[in-house]
C-alpha positions in Angstrom: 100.7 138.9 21.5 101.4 135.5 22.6 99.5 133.2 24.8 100.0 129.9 26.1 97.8 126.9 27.8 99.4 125.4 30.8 99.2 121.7 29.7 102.4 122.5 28.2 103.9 123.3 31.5 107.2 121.7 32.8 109.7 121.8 36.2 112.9 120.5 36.4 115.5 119.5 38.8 118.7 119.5 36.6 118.3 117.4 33.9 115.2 115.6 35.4 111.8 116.3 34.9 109.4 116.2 38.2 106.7 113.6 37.4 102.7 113.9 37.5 103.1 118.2 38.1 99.2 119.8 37.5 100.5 123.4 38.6 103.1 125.1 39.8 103.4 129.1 40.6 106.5 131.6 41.0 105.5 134.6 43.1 108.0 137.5 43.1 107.7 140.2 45.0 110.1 143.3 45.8 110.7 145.3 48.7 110.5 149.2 48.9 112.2 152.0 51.2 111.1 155.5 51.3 113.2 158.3 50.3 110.0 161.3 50.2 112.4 164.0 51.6 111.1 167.8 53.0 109.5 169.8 49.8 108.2 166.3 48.1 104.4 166.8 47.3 104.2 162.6 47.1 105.9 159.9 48.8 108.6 158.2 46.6 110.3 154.8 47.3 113.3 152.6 45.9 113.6 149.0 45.4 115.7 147.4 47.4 115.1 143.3 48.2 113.2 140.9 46.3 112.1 137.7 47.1 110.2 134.5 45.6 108.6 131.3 46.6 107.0 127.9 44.3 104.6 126.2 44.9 104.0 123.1 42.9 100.6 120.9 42.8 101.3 117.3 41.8 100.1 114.4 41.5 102.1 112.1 44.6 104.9 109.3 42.8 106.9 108.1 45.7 109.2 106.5 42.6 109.9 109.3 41.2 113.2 110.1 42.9 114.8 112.3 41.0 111.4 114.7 41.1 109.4 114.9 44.1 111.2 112.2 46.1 114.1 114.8 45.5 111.8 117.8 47.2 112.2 116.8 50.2 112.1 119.6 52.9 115.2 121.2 53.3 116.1 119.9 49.9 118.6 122.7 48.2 117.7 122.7 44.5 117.6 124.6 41.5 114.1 124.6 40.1 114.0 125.0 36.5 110.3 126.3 36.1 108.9 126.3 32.1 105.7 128.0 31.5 105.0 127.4 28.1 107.4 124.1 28.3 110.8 123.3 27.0 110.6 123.6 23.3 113.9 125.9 21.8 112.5 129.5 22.3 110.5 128.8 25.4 110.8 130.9 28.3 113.0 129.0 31.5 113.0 130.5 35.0 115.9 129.0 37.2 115.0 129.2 40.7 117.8 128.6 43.5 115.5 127.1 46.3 115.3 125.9 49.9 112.0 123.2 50.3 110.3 124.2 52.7 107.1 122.0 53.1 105.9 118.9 51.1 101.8 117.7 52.2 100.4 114.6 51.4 96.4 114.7 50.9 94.7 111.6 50.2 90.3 111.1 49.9 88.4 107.8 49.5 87.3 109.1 45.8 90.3 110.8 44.5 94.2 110.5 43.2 96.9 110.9 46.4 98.3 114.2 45.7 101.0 116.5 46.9 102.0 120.4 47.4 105.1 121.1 47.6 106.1 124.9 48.9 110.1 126.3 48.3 111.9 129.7 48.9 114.3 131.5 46.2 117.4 131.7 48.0 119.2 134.5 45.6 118.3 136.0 42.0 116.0 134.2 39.3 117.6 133.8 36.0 115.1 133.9 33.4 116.2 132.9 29.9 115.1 131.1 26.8 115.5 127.1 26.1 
């Protein structure tokens, strides 16, 4: 059994890398209808939708524009979202996405940083580098 630290993490727009990321999450979840009928002795369901959003924790580069600068709300992207990073034989999630918020937060005694929130819009590919 394999496990992995997240230092080794990596997202992707394309080809380009988003700069200064210190965590990111993909949340999947799955709808369910009933279909217990008369005689059942326990409920039973089906799946039917799924859905998924990111969120990415970074660390705020207004120059990178190909990364965050490019995560702009309402940005349409594909996220390509490596766990374990993107060695050959690494596991790749590619998430079609709609941005859907991007904070700023800012203290006297600590970096600029920035969350950035998206929503799957269609199926997740996962697949191996």
């Amino acid at each position: 059994m394999a496990t992995h630290t997240g230092n080794d993490g990596v997202v992707k727009i394309g080809a380009n890398q988003v700069a200064e990321v210190r965590s990111f999450t993909l949340n999947q979840t799955a709808d369910t209808v009933e279909d217990t009928t008369m005689g059942d002795t326990a409920r039973t369901f089906k799946p039917t939708l799924s859905s998924a959003d990111i969120s990415l924790e970074v660390y705020w580069d207004e120059t990178d524009t190909t990364g965050q600068v490019a995560l702009g709300v309402r940005s349409e992207v594909t996220l390509d979202l490596y766990p374990e990073g993107d060695d050959s034989g690494d596991t790749k999630y590619s998430v079609p996405a709609i941005v859907t918020g991007f904070s700023i937060n800012t203290s006297f005694d600590g970096m600029v940083e920035a969350s950035i929130t998206a929503q799957a819009t269609g199926a997740i590919t996962t697949s191996t580098v």
